[in-house]
C-alpha positions in Angstrom: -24.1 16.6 47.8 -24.7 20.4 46.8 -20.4 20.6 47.0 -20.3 17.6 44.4 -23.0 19.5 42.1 -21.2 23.0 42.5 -17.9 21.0 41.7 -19.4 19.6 38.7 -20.5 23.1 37.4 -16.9 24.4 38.1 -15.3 21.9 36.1 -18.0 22.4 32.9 -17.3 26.1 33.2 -13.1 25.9 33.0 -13.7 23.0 30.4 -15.2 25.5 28.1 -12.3 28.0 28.6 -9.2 27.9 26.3 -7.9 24.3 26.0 -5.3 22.8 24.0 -6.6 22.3 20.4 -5.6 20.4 17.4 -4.0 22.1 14.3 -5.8 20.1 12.0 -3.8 18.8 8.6 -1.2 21.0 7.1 -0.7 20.1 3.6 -0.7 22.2 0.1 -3.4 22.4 -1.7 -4.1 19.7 -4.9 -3.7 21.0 -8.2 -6.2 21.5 -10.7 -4.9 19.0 -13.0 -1.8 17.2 -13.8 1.2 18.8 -15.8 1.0 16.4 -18.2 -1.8 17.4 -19.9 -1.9 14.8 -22.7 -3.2 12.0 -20.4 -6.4 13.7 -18.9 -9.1 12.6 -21.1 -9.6 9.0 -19.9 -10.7 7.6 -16.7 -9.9 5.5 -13.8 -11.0 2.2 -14.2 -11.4 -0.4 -10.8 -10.5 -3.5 -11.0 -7.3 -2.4 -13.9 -5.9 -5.8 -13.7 -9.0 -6.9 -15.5 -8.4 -4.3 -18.0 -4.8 -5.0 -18.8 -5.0 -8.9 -18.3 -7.7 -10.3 -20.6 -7.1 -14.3 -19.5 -9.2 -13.9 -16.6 -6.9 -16.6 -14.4 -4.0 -13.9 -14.7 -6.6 -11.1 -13.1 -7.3 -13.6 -10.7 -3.8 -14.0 -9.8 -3.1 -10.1 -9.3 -7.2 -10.2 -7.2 -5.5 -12.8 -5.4 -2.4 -11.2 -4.7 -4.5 -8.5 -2.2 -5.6 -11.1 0.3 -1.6 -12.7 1.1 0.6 -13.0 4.2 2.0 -8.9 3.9 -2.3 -8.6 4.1 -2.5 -11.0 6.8 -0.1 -9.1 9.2 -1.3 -5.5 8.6 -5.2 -6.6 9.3 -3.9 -8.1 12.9 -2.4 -4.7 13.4 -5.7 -2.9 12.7 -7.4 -5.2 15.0 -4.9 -4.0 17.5 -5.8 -0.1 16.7 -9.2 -0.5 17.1 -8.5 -2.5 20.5 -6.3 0.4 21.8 -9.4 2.7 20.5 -11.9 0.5 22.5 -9.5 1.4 25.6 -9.1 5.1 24.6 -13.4 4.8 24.8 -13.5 3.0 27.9 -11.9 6.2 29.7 -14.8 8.0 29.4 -17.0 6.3 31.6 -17.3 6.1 34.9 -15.8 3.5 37.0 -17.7 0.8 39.6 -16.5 -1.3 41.9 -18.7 -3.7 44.1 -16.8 -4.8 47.9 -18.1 -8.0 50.2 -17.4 -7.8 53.5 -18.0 -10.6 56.3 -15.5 -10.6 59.2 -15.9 -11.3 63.0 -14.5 -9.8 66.3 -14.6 -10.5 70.1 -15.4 -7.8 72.3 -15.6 -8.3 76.3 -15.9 -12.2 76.0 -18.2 -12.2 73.0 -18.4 -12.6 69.8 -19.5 -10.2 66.6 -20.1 -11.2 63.1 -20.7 -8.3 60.9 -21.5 -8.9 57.2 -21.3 -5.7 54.8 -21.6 -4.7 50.8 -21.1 -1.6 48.8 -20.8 0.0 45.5 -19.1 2.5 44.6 -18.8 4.5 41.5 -17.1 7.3 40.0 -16.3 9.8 37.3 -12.7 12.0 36.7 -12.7 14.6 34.2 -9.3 16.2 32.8 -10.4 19.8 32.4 -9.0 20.8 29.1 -10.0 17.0 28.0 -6.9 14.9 27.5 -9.1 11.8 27.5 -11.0 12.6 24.6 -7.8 13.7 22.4 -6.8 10.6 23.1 -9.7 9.1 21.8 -9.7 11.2 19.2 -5.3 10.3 18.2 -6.7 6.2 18.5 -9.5 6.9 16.1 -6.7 8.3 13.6 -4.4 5.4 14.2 -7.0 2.9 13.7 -7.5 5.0 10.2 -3.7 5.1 10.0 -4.2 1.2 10.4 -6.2 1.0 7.5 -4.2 3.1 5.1 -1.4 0.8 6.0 -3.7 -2.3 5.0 -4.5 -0.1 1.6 -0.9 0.2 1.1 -0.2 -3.4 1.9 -3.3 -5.2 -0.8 -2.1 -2.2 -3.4 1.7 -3.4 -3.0 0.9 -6.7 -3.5 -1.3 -6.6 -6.4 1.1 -4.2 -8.2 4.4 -6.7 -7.5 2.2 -9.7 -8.3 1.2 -7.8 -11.7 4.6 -6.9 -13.0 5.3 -10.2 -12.3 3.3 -11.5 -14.6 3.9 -9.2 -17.3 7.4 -9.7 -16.8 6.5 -13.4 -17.4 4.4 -11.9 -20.8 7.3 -9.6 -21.9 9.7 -12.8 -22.0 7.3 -15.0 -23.6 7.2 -12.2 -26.3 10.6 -12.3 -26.4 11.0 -16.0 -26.7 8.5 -16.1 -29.7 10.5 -13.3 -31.8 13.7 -15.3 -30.6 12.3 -18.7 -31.7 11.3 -17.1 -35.0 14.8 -15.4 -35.6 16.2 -18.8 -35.0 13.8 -20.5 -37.5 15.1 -17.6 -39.9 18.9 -18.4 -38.9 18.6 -22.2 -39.8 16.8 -21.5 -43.0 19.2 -19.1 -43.8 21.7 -21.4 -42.9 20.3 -24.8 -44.5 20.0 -21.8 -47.5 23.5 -21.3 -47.6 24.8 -25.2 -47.5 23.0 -26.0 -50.5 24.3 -23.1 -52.3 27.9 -24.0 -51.2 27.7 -27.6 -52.0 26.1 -26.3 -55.3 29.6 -24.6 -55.8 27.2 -21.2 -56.6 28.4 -20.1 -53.0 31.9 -20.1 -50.9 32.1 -21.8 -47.1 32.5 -18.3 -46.0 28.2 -17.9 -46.6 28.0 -20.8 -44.7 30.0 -19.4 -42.1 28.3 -16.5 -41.8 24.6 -17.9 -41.6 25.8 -20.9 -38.9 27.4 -17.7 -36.8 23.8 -16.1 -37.1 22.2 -19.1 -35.8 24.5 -19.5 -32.9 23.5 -16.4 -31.9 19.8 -16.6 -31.9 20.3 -20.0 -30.2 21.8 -18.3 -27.4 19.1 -15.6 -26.6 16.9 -18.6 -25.4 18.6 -20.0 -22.0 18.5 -16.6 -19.9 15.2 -15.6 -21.3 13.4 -19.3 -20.2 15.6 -18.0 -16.8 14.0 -14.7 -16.5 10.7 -16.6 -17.1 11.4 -19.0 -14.3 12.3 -15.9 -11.9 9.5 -14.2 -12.6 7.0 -17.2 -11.6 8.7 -17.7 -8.6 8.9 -14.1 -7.6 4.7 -14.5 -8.1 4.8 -17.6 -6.0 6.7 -15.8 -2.7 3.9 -13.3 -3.3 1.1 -15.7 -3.0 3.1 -18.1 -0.7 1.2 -20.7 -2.9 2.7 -23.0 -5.8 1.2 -22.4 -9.1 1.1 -25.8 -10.1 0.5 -26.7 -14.1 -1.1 -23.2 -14.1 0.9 -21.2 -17.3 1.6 -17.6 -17.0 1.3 -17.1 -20.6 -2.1 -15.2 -22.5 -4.1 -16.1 -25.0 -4.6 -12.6 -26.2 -2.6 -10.9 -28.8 0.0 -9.3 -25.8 0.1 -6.0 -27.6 -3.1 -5.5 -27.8 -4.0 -6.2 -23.5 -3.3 -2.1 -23.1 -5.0 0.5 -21.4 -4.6 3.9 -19.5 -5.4 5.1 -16.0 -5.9 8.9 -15.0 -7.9 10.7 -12.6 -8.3 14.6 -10.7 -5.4 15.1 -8.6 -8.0 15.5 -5.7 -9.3 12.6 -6.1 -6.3 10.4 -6.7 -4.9 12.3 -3.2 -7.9 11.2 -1.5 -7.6 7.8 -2.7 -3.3 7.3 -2.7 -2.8 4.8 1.1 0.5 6.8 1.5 -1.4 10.0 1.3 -4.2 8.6 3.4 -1.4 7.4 6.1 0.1 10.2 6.2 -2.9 12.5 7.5 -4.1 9.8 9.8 -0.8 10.1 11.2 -0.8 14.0 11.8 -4.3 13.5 12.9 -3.1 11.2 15.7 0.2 13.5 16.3 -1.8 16.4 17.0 -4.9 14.3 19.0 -1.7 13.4 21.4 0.0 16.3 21.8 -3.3 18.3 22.5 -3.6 15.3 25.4 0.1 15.5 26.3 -0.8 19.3 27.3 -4.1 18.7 28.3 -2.2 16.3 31.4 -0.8 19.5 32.5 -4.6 21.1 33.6 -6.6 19.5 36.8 -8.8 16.8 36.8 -12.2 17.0 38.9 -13.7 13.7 40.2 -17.1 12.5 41.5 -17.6 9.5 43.6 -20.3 8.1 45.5 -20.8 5.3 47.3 -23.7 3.2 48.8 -24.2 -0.2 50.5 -25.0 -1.6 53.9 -23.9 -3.0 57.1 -25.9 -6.2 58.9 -24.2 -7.3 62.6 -25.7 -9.0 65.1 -25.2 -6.1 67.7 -25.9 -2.6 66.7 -25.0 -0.2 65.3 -25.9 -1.8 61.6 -27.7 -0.3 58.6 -27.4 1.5 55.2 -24.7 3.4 54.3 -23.8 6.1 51.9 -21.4 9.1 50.9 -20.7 11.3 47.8 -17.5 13.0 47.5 -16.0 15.0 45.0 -12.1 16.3 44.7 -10.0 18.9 42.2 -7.0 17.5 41.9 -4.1 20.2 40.6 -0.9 18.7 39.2 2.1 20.6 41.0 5.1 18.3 41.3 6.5 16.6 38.4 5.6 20.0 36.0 8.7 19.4 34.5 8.2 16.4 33.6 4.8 16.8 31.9 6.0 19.9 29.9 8.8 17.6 28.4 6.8 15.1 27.5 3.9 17.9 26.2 6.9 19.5 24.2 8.0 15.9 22.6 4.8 15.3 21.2 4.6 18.7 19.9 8.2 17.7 18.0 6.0 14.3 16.8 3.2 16.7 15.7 5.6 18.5 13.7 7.7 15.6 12.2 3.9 14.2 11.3 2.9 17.2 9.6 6.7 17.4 7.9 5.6 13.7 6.8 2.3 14.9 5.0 3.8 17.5 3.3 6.7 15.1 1.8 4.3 12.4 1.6 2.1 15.0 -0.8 4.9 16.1 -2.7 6.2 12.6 -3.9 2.2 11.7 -4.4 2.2 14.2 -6.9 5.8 13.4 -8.4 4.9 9.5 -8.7 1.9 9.9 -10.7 3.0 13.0 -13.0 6.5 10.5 -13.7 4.1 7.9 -14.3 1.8 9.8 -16.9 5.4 11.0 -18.4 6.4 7.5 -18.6 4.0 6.2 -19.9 3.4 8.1 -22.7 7.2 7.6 -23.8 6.9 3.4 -23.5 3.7 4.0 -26.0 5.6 6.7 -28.5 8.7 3.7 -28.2 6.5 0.9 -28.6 5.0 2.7 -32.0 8.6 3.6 -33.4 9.3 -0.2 -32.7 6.7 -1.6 -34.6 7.5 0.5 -37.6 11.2 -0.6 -37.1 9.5 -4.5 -37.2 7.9 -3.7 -40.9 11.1 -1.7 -42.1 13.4 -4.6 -40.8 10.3 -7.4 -42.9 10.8 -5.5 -45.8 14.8 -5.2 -45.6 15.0 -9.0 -44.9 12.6 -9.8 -48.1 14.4 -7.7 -50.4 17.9 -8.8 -49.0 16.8 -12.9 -49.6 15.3 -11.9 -53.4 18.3 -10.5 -54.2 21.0 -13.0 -53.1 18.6 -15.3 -55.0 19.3 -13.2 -58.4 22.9 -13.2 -57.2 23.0 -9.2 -57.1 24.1 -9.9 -53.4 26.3 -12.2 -51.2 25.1 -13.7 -48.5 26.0 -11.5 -45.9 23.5 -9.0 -47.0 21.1 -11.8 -46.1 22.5 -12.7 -42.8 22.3 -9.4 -41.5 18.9 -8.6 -42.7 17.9 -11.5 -41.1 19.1 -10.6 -38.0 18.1 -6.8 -38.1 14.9 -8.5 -38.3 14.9 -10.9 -35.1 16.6 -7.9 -33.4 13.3 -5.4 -34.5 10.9 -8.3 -33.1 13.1 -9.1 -30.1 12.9 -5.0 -29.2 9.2 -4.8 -30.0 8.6 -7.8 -27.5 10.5 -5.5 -25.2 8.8 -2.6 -25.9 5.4 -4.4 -25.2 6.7 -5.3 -21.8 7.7 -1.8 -20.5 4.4 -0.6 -22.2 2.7 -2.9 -19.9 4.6 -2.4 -16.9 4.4 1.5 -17.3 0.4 0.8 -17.0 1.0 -0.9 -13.9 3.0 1.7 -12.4 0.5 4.4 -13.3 -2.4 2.1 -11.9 -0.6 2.1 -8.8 0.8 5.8 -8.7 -3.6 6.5 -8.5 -3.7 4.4 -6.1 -6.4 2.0 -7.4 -7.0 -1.4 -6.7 -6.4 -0.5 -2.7 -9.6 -1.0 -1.1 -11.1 -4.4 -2.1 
């Protein structure tokens, strides 16, 4: 017993010499503030599809969106991590075993039964501690897991939204096409009366049946692109919509908001960022357990039990024993495998640094961008009122006859083409806030 103790204070005493140790994450620091300056006075808003979606069934859609199958398969992953964690724990304590014994013999003409139990139970201890790394490396891949789960819910919600404003950029575009072609067959019922009138040649007529043909064929690939986009949004919710309409009742232009946060905080918040570190967390936790294999290992057993027979000798039992076991064969093979998880650590750490560098890229291209779909959207609404007044003025004067017709027909359709463009403009404003709610990284956690 007094070995086992002084073997236990050995192995406490070269446990706390030099061991392998973790480098801990190796990442550049966050910048103060973002590049783009002109975006830094408002704040992050959680849930954003409530803010950019006023019908609330359309939020509930993108909420929805978060709890589908891509959701489904990265939560049965976690619960794998944290199983393999549980493991990683379980190599900590001690192990016990319990044995039965009941066997008989013949000896000199007679029988023996002897009946016996015991327990044993026992402890090993890697001296540099390659069981806890390794509880430490499962611990970062179960936070590795749920970064992944982050990144799965945030993906989701951010396809299932520009979905649906891809549904609400066409349905803009179908109104300002419907309208054009209301325009066209005025201008065109216009332009028959004037000919039959004789104040007019067939060429007016021409012209303003040409203009409606035109309008009339913006309409088939746009109902198209509608019907796309509300399948694309049912393969994300692996759910049929039903009746349900992806339209708003809102005025579209006006369902606009912005997202912005610190840098730090958006890092701390981004699932590829958080992935990333939990990765390099778990790279390093292995290596410094692939090197820790390469020190000794002390272990403590004891056992106790007893022995019943119906001849002697019979009676309690017990022993306490306690080893050092040195690894010396196979040292190759543990310094390979110690120097490939190094190379893992390394790649890991290569990852967080890429991983922090396109973090920082996404968001300050999604701050750029949206500021240009706003600046775009504003020119195109002014183009809208230029093109209203063109197409007034253009229709007064063919009615004085200071004009043919053609000055009409093209007005006309310089100003289905300004609405048509501000329909699109409305869209990539949308979509840009989408984007930038996603470059944060909100909307990832619930």
């Amino acid at each position: 017993m007094g070995k086992a103790l002084m073997l236990g204070a050995a192995a406490l005493g070269l446990s706390a010499c030099a061991t392998p140790s973790a480098r801990g994450p190796e990442v550049p620091t966050a910048p103060d503030r973002w590049a783009f300056a002109s975006a830094q006075t408002e704040t992050a808003q959680n849930p954003w599809w409530r803010g950019l979606f006023p019908d609330p069934a359309l939020a509930a859609l993108v909420e929805e969106a978060g709890q589908g199958p891509s959701v489904a398969v990265t939560l049965a992953r976690r619960e794998a991590a944290e199983a393999r964690l549980r493991a990683a724990l379980q190599a900590l304590a001690p192990t016990g075993a319990v044995r039965v014994d009941l066997s008989g013999r013949v000896e000199d003409a007679a029988e023996s039964v002897v009946a016996g139990a015991e327990f044993s139970i026992g402890y090993s201890h890697n001296l540099a501690g390659a069981e806890r790394w390794r509880v430490r490396a499962a611990a970062a891949r179960v936070e590795a897991a749920d970064a992944t789960l982050a990144a799965a819910r945030l993906d989701a919600r951010v396809t299932a939204a520009r979905l649906i404003a891809a549904a609400l950029a066409v349905e803009g575009q179908q109104a300002a096409a419907r309208r054009g072609l209301a325009a066209a067959e005025e201008s065109l019922s216009l332009a028959q009366a004037r000919v039959s009138a004789g104040l007019d040649s067939a060429l007016a007529a021409a012209q303003a049946r040409a203009a409606r043909d035109r309008q009339a064929a913006l309409l088939p690939p746009l109902a198209q692109a509608r019907l796309q986009a509300r399948l694309g949004l049912e393969a994300v919710l692996a759910r049929s919509l039903g009746g349900q309409a992806l339209t708003t009742p809102e005025p579209f232009a006006q369902a606009q908001t912005q997202f912005t946060d610190t840098p730090v905080a958006v890092l701390a918040r981004r699932p590829d960022m958080r992935l990333a570190l939990a990765d390099l967390a778990a790279a390093d936790g292995e290596a410094a357990a692939a090197e820790a294999d390469r020190w000794p290992t002390m272990s403590i057993a004891t056992m106790f039990g007893f022995a019943a027979a119906d001849r002697p000798p019979d009676g309690a039992v017990g022993m306490v024993t306690g080893s050092l076991l040195a690894p010396m064969l196979g040292a190759a093979r543990r310094e390979a495998l110690s120097d490939a998880a190094a190379a893992e650590a390394e790649a890991a750490a290569a990852e967080a640094r890429r991983a922090f560098a396109a973090a920082i890229a996404d968001v300050e291209t999604s701050l750029v961008r949206l500021h240009e779909t706003r600046t775009a959207r504003q020119a195109r609404a002014a183009v809208v009122v230029s093109a209203q007044e063109q197409s007034d003025l253009a229709r007064s004067r063919y009615l004085s006859g200071l004009t043919s017709f053609l000055e009409v027909t093209l007005a006309d359709a310089a100003l289905a083409e300004a609405e048509f463009g501000l329909a699109q403009a409305d869209g990539a404003l949308l979509e840009a806030q989408i984007l930038l709610a996603g470059a944060l990284g909100l909307g990832a956690d619930f």
